[in-house]
C-alpha positions as CSV (number, residue, x, y, z in Angstrom):
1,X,99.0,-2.3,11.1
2,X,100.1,-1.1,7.8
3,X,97.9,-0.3,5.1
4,X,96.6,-3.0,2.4
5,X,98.2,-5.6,5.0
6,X,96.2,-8.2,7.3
7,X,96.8,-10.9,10.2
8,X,96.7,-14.2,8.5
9,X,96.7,-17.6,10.8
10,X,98.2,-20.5,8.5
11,X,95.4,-23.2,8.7
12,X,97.9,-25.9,8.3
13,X,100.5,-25.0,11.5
14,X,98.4,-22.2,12.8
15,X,101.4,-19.6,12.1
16,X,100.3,-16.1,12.2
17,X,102.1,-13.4,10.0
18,X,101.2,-10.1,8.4
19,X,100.3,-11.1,4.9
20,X,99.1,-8.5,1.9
21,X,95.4,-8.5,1.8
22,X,94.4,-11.0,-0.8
23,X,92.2,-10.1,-3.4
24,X,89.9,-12.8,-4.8
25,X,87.1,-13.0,-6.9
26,X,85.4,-15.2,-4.3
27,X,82.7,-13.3,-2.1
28,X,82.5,-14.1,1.1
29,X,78.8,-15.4,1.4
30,X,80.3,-18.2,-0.8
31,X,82.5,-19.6,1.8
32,X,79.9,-18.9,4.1
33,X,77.7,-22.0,1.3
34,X,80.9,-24.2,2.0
35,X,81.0,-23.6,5.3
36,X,77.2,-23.9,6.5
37,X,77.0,-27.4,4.1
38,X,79.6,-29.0,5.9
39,X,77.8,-28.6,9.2
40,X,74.8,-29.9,7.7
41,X,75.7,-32.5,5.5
42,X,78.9,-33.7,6.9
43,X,78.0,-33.1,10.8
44,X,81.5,-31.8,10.9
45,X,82.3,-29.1,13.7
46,X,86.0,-28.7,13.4
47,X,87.2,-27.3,9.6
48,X,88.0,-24.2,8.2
49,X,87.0,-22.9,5.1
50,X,89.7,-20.4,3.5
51,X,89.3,-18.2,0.5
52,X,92.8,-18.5,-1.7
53,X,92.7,-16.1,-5.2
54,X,90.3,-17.9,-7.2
55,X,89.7,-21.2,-4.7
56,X,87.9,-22.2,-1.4
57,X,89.6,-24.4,0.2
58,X,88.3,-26.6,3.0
59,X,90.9,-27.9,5.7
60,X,90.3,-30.9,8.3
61,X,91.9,-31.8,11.4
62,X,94.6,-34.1,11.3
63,X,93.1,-35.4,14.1
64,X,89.5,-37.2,13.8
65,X,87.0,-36.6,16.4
66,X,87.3,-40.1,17.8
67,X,90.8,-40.2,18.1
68,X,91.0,-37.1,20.2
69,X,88.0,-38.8,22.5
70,X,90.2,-41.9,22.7
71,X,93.5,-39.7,23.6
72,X,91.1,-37.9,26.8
73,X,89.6,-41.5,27.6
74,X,93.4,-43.5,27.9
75,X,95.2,-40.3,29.7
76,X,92.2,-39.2,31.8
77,X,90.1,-42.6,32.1
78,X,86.6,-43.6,30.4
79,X,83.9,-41.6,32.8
80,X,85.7,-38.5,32.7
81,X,84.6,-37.8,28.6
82,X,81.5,-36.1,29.5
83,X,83.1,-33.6,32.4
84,X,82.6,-29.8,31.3
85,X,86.9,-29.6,32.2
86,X,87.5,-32.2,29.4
87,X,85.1,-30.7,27.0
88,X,87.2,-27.7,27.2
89,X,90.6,-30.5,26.5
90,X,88.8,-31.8,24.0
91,X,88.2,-28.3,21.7
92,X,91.9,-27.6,22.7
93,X,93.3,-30.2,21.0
94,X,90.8,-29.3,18.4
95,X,92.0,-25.9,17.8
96,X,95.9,-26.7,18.3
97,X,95.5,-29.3,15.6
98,X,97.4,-29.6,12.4
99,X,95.1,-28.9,9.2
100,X,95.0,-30.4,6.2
101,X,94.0,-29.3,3.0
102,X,91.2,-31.6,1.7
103,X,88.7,-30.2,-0.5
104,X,89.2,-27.4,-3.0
105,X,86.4,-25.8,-4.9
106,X,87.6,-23.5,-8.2
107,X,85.6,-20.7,-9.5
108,X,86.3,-20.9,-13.4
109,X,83.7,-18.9,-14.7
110,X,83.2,-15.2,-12.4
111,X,80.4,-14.4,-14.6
112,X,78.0,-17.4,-14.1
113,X,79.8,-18.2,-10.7
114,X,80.3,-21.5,-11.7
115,X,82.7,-23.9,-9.8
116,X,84.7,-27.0,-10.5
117,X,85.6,-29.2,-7.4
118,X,88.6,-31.6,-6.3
119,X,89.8,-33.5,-3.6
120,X,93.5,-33.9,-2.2
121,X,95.2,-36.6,-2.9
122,X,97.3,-38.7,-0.6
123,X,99.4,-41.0,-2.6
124,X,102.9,-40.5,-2.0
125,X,104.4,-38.7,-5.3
126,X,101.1,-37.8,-6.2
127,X,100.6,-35.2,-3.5
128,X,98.2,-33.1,-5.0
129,X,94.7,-32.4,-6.8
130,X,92.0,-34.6,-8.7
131,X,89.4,-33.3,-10.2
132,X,86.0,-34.8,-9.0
133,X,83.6,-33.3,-11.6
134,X,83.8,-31.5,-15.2
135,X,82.4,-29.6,-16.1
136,X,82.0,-26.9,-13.7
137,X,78.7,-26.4,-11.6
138,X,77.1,-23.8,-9.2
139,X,78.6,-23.5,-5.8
140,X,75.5,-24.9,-3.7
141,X,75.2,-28.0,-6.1
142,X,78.5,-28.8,-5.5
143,X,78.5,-28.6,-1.9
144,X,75.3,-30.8,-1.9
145,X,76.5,-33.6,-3.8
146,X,80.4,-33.6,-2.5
147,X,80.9,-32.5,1.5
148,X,78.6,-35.2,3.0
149,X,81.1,-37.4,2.2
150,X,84.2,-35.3,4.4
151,X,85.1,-37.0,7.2
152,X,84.3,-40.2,6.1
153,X,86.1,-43.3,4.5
154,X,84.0,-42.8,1.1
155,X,85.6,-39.3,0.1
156,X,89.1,-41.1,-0.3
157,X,87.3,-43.3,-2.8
158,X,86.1,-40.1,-4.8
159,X,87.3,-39.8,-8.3
């Protein structure tokens, strides 16, 4: 592999290419803050957390966890759930998944490491980012008060 260059996997079609390494003035125990909130406060097991120039940004599958369970149940039948075989079909449709973009935290402030946060929106032309909370905050703050609500109906009412 060349130099300065890295193997990037798109989270939202999973398309790997050779990219320039990115540089960012996000450290890496910072996505690791994202990433270990939304396990405990959302209970979520499938995201990804991606560091983009100045922005973390979280991604969810397309799919939600009970519509892949009801996709095994009607092709397989309801007992078979809990087999170790559809386990394993279960985290495969997990990983083959589309991801979308869905929370986006902004470092504005690299001194004081202060953040601003904002959630995708999906209405039609609007395609694009609101801002939850001004002004900005510290990381873990954010995290506390905003990731619970991933994965749920509430973080679509979130302005």
């Amino acid at each position: 592999m060349p130099q300065g260059y890295e193997v990037f996997e798109a989270p939202e079609n999973a398309q790997v290419y050779l990219r320039k390494v990115q540089d960012s003035p996000i450290a890496e125990f910072e996505r690791e803050v994202v990433a270990d909130g939304i396990r405990r406060l959302a209970g979520l097991e499938h995201f990804i957390v991606v560091i983009e120039d100045d922005c973390l940004i979280v991604y969810l599958p397309a799919m939600e966890s009970k519509e892949v369970d009801d996709l095994i149940r009607v092709l397989a039948g309801p007992s078979v759930l809990q087999s170790q075989r559809m386990q394993g079909a279960r985290k495969h449709l997990f990983t083959c998944s589309k991801y979308d973009k869905m929370l986006r935290f902004r470092l504005v402030d690299s001194e004081k490491r202060k953040f601003t946060i904002e959630r995708r929106c999906f209405l039609g032309s609007i395609d694009n980012w609101m801002m939850l909370c001004a002004p900005a905050s510290d990381l873990p703050d954010l995290v506390e008060e905003f990731v619970g609500h991933l994965g749920t109906e509430e973080f679509f009412e979130l302005f």
